[in-house]
C-alpha positions in Angstrom: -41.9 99.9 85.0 -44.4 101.7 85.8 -45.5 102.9 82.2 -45.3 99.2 81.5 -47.5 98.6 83.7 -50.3 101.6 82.6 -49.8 100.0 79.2 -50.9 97.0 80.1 -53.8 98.1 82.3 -54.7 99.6 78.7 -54.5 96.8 76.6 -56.2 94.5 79.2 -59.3 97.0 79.3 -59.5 97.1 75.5 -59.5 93.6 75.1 -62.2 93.4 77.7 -64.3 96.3 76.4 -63.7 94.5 73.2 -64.7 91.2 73.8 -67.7 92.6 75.9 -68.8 94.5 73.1 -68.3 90.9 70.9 -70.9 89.4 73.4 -73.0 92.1 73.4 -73.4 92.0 69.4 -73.6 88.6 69.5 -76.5 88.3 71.8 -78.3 91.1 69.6 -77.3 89.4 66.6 -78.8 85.9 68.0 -82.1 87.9 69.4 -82.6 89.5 66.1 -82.3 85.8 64.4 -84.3 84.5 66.6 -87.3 87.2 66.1 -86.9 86.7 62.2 -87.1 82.8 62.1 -90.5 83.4 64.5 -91.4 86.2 61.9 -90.9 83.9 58.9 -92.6 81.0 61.2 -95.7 83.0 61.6 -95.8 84.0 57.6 -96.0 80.7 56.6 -98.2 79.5 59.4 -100.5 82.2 57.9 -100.0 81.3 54.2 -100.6 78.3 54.9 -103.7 78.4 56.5 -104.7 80.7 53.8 -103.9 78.1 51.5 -106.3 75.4 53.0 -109.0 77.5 53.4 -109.1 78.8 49.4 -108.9 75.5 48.9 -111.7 74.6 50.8 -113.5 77.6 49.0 -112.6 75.7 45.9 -114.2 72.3 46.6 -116.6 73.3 47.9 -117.6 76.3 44.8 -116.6 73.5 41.7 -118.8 71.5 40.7 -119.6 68.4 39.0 -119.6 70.1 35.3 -116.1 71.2 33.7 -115.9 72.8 30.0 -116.4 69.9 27.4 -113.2 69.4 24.7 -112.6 72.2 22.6 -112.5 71.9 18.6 -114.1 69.0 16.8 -113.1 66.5 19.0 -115.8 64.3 20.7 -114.9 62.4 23.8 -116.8 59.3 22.2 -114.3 59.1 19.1 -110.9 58.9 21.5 -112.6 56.7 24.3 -115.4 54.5 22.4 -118.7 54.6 24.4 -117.2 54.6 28.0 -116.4 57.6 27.8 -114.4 59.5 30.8 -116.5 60.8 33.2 -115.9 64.2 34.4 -117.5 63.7 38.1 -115.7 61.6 41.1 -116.9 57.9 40.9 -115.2 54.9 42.0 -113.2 52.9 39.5 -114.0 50.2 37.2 -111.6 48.8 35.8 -113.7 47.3 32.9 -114.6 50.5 31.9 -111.0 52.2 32.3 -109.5 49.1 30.2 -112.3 49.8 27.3 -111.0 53.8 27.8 -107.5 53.0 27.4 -107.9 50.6 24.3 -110.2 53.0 22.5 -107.5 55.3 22.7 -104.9 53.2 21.7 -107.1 52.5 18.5 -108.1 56.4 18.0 -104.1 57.1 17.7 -103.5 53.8 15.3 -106.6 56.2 13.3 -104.0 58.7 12.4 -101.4 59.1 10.2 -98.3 59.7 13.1 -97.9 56.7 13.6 -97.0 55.5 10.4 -94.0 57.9 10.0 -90.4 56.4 9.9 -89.0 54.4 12.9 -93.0 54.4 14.6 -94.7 52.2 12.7 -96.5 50.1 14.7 -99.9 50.0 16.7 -100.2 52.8 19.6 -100.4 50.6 22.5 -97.3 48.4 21.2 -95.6 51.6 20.9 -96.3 52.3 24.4 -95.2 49.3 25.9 -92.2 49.8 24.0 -91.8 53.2 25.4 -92.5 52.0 28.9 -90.1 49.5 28.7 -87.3 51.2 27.3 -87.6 54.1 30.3 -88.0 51.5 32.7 -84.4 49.5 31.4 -82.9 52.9 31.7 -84.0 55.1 34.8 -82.9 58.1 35.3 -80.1 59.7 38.2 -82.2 60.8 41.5 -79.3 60.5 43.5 -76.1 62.1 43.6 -77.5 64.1 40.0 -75.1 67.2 41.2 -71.8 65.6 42.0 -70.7 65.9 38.3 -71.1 67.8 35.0 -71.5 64.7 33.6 -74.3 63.0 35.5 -75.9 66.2 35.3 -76.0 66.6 31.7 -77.1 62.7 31.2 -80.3 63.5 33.5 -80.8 67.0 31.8 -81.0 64.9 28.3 -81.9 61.8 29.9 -85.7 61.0 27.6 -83.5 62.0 23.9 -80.8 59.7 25.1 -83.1 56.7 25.8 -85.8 56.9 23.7 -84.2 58.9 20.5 -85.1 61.8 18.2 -87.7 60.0 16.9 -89.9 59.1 19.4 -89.1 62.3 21.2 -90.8 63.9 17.6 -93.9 61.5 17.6 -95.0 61.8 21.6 -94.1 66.1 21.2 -96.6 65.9 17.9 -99.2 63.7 19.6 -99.1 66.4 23.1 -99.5 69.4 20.4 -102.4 68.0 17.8 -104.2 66.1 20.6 -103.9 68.6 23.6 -107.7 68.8 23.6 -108.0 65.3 24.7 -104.6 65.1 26.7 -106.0 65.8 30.1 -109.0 63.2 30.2 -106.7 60.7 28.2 -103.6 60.6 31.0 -106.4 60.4 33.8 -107.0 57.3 32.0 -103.8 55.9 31.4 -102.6 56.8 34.9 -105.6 54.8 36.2 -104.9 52.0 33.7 -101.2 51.6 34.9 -101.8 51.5 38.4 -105.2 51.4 40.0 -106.1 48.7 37.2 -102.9 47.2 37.0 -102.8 47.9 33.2 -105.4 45.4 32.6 -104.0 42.6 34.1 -106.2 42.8 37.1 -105.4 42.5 41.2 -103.2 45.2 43.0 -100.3 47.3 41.2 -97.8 45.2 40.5 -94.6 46.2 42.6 -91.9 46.3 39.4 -94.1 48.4 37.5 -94.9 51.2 40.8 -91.0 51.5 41.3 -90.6 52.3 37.4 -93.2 54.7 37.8 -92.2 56.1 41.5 -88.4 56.8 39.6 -89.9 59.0 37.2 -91.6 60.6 39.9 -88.6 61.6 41.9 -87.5 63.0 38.8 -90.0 65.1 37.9 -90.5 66.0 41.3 -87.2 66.7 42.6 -84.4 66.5 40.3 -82.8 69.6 38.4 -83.1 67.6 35.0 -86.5 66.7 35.5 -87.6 70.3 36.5 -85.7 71.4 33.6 -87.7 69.6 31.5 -91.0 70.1 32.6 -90.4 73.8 32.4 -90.0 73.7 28.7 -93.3 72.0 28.3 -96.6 74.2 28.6 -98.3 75.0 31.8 -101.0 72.7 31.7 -99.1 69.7 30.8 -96.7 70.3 33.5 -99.3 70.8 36.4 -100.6 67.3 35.2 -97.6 65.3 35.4 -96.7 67.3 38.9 -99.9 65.8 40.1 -99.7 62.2 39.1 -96.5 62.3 40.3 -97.4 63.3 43.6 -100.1 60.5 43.7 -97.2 58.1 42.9 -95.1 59.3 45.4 -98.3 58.5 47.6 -99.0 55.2 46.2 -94.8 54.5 47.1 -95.0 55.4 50.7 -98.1 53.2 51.0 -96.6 50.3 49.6 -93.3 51.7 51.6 -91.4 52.1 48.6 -90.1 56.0 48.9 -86.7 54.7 48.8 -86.2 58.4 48.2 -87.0 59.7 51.3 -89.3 62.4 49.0 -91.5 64.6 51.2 -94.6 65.4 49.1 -96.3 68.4 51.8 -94.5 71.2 49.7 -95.1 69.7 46.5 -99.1 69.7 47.0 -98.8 73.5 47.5 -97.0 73.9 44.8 -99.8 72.1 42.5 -102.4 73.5 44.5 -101.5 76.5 43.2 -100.5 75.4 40.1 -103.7 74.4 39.2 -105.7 77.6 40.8 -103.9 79.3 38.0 -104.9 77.0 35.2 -108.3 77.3 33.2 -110.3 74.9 31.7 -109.5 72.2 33.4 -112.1 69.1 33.1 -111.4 67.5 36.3 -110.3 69.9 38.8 -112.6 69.4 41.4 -110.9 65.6 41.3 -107.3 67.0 41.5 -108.3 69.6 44.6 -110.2 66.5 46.1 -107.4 64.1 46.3 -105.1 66.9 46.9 -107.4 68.2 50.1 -107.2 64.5 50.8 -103.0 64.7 50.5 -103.1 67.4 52.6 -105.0 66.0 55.8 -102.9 62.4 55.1 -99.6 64.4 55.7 -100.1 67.0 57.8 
């Protein structure tokens, strides 16, 4: 009895000593959490204040003059005699719409479009184009509960637009890059802040077209996946305009998405630190200063 006893004496202070030792570990373990989620809190309190203020260095060292087109290519033959200015002005819509169809009729000047399955004039080519994405959105939801709506979003532009006019808007990006930047500040300004011509506010159908493409680019696996196997440059663009749609959505409370844009305009920020050349980057770290005080 009595070694029964002793036994159990025995196994009731191990378990004590162990479970003491448990909560001991566990309270260190907890405190040393703790200490590195207010280590990793101060890191990016600090990278982010370095952030704003090189950006501020930025703005404030740019200025109004960026490095004309390289090659032959003079602004005047894509845009006609409005030609894009490189400085921050306000919009006129006149203008832009002049812009837009001057570049419409620069592309209906060469020979790509007139290759099998695309001949027809630029712009009508582009409404087609816009249309077609628009009737056929891609997957921002629910893009990783299957193989299958993965690979659909992964392949989603060849599937709805075809091998063809996949060919013709990859040739167009590669013999035109020298005017692809001042061109899609154009056409971005076209679609929405002139309402593609039509005049009055954006219209709501064609934002939410827009705002879907967005999402993708912005924060779907397929749509990172494809801008990653397009060059740097043209992949900082379409990051930004994205993020001004995503902008233009919450205004008009249409981020049915829920996206958050704050990590996205470090990311460009960044993004287009590291690019040269750019014609209008005191514009993009303007409206991306501007971004940053909106949603901070």
């Amino acid at each position: 009895m009595e070694k029964t006893v002793k036994i159990l004496v025995i196994a009731f202070a191990v378990v004590g000593l162990g479970l003491l030792g448990y909560y001991w570990i566990n309270q260190w373990h907890n405190r040393e959490l703790a200490l590195a989620r207010e280590q990793e809190r101060q890191i990016h309190q600090q990278r982010i204040a370095q952030m704003e203020a090189e950006l501020q260095k930025l703005i404030e060292e740019v200025g109004p003059h960026s490095p004309a087109l390289s090659g032959d290519t003079d602004m005047a033959d894509v845009f006609g005699s409005q030609k894009p200015m490189t400085a921050i002005q306000a919009t006129d819509c006149k203008k832009v719409t002049s812009q837009a169809v001057a570049f419409f009729q620069y592309l209906d000047s060469k020979a790509y479009l007139l290759s099998p399955g695309a001949n027809a004039r630029a712009e009508v080519v582009f409404e087609d184009l816009f249309k077609q994405l628009t009737a056929h959105p891609p997957t921002n939801v629910g893009e990783m509960d299957n193989l299958y709506t993965l690979i659909r979003n992964v392949t989603h532009f060849y599937r709805v637009l075809g091998k063809d006019r996949i060919d013709l808007v990859k040739e167009i990006l590669q013999n035109e890059s020298a005017v692809v930047e001042p061109a899609m500040a154009v056409m971005f300004t076209w679609m929405t802040t002139c309402n593609a011509g039509d005049g009055g506010p954006l219209d709501s159908t064609r934002l939410k077209s827009m705002y879907q493409y967005a999402c993708f680019f912005l924060n779907t696996l397929g749509g990172r996946g494809y801008l990653l196997r397009r060059d740097s440059k043209t992949r900082m663009m379409i990051n930004y305009y994205s993020l001004l749609l995503v902008d233009m959505a919450n205004d008009a409370k249409l981020n049915v998405f829920g996206i958050d844009v704050r990590p996205h305009i470090d990311y460009v920020f960044y993004d287009i630190n590291n690019q040269k050349g750019l014609m209008y980057r005191q514009r993009y770290l303007t409206n991306l200063a501007a971004l940053k005080n909106k949603y901070q």
